[in-house]
N, C-alpha and C positions, 0 to 999 in steps of 0.2 A: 504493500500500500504506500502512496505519496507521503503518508503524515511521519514514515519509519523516520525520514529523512530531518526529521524534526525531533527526532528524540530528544539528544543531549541539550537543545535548548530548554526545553519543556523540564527535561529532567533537572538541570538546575535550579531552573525558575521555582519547581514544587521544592527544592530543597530551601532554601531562600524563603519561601512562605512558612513553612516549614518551623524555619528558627526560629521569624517573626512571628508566631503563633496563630497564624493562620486568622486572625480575627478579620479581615479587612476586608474590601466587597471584591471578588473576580470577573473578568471580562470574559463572556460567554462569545465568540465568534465562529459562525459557521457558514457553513455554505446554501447559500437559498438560488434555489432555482422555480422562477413562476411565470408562468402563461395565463395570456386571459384574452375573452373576447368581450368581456364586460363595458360598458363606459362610463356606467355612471349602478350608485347601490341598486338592485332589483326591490321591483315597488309590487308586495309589499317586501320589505326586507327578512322573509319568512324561509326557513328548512326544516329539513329534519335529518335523524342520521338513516344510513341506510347501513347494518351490519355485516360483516361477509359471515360465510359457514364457520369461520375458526373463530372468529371472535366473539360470535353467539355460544361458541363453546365452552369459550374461558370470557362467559360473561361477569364474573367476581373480578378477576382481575384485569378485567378493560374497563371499565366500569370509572376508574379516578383518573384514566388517562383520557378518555370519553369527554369526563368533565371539565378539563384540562382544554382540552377543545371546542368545549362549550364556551367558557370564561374570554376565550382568544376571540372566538368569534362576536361575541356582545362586544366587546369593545372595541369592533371594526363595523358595529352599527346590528349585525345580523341578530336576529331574536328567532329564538326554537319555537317553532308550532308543528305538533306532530299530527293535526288536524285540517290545517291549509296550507301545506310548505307551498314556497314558490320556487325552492329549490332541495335539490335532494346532494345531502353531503356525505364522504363516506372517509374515512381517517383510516392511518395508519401509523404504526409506530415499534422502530425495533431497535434492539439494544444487544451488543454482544462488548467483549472486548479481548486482548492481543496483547502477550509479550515479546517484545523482539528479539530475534535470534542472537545479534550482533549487539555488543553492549563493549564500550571502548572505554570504558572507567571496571576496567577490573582491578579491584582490589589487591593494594601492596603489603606483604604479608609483615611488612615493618609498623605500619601505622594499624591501629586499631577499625573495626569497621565501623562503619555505618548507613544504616539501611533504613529505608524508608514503604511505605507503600498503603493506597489508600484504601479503606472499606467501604462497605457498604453505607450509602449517608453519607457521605465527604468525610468519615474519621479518621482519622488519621494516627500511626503505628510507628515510632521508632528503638532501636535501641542500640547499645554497643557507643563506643568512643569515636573520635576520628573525624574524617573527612572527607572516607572514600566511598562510595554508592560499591553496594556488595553484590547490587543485579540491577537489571535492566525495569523499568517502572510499568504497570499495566494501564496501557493506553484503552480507555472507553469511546465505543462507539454509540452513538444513538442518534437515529433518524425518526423524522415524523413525515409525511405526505397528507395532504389532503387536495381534495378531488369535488367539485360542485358541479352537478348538473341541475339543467333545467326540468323541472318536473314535470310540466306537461308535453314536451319534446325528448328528451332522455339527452339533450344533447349536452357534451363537456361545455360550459363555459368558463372553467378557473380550474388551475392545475398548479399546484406547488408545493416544496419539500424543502425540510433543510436539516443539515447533517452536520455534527459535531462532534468532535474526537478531542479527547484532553486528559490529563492525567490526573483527572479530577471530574467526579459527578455529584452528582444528586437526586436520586430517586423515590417517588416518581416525578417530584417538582421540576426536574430539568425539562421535560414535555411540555410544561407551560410556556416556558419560554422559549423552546425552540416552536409552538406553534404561533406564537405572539411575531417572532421572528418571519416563519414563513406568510402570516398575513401582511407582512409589511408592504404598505404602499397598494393594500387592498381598496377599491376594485381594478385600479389601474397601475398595475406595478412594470418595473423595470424588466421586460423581456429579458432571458436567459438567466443566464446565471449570477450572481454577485457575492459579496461580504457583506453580513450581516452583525453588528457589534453591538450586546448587553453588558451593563456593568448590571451585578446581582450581591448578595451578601447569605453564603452559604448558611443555610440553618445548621443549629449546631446541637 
């Protein structure tokens, strides 16, 4: 993946936060890519969700990222009515993460270690002395998409996603803000791809 290429910065930078005890707010940057034929908000500004087969299945746990997408969308004007949509929205949202193979701060068996690595909830784990990283840091992936069609047509009219990688999450709160991200510049957003930038202050 592109983001390999970025380790040892990223791996600093968490060490760095790190010593400063991590109190301070992070900047959430990802990749948003959105299409639209939209021009102006749909009158009435109404949807609803459309679920796929998987996500009906593990409805307990889509359920806060769902709402997550709910919260995004209100505050790009949109209001849920699952009685007269004027559009039909359907969400997505996946999360994995990757240790790198290659790791160029290995550990000098003169100086004491020190290792770092983040949990679950942005917590944060270290121990040992020193000032040498003992592995390689586990980069987080998560993506969101959403998709609006028109409901009396079925036709796509807004398409967008954004994806962020960092050696640092938050779940499932990081959804939020990567869907707040991908409605940026909704109904008329920037064709293709871009960068999108949140300052946030990790819950602790």
């Amino acid at each position: 993946m592109a983001f390999l290429r970025h380790i040892p910065a990223l791996a600093l930078c968490a060490a760095a936060a790190l010593l400063a005890g991590c109190a301070g707010p992070r900047l959430v940057e990802s990749d948003v890519s959105s299409f639209s034929t939209l021009s102006a908000l749909p009158s009435p500004p109404t949807y609803r969700f459309e679920r796929l087969p998987s996500q009906q299945a593990q409805a307990a746990a889509f359920a806060p990222i769902e709402a997550q997408a709910e919260q995004a969308l209100a505050r790009v004007g949109l209001r849920r009515d699952d009685t007269q949509p004027r559009l039909v929205a359907q969400i997505g949202a996946e999360g994995g993460y990757a240790t790198p193979r290659y790791w160029p701060y290995a550990p000098d068996p003169f100086y004491g270690r020190f290792g770092w690595g983040l949990g679950y909830g942005g917590g944060w784990g270290f121990g040992g002395m020193g000032w040498m990283m003992d592995g390689p840091p586990t980069l987080y992936h998560r993506k969101v998409s959403l998709m609006l069609r028109d409901a009396a047509s079925q036709q796509v009219v807004y398409e967008t996603s954004a994806v962020y990688e960092d050696v640092w999450t938050d779940d499932p709160a990081i959804y939020g803000v990567l869907f707040d991200q991908a409605l940026t510049g909704f109904p008329r957003p920037p064709a293709g791809q871009r960068k999108v930038r949140t300052e946030i202050t990790p819950q602790r």
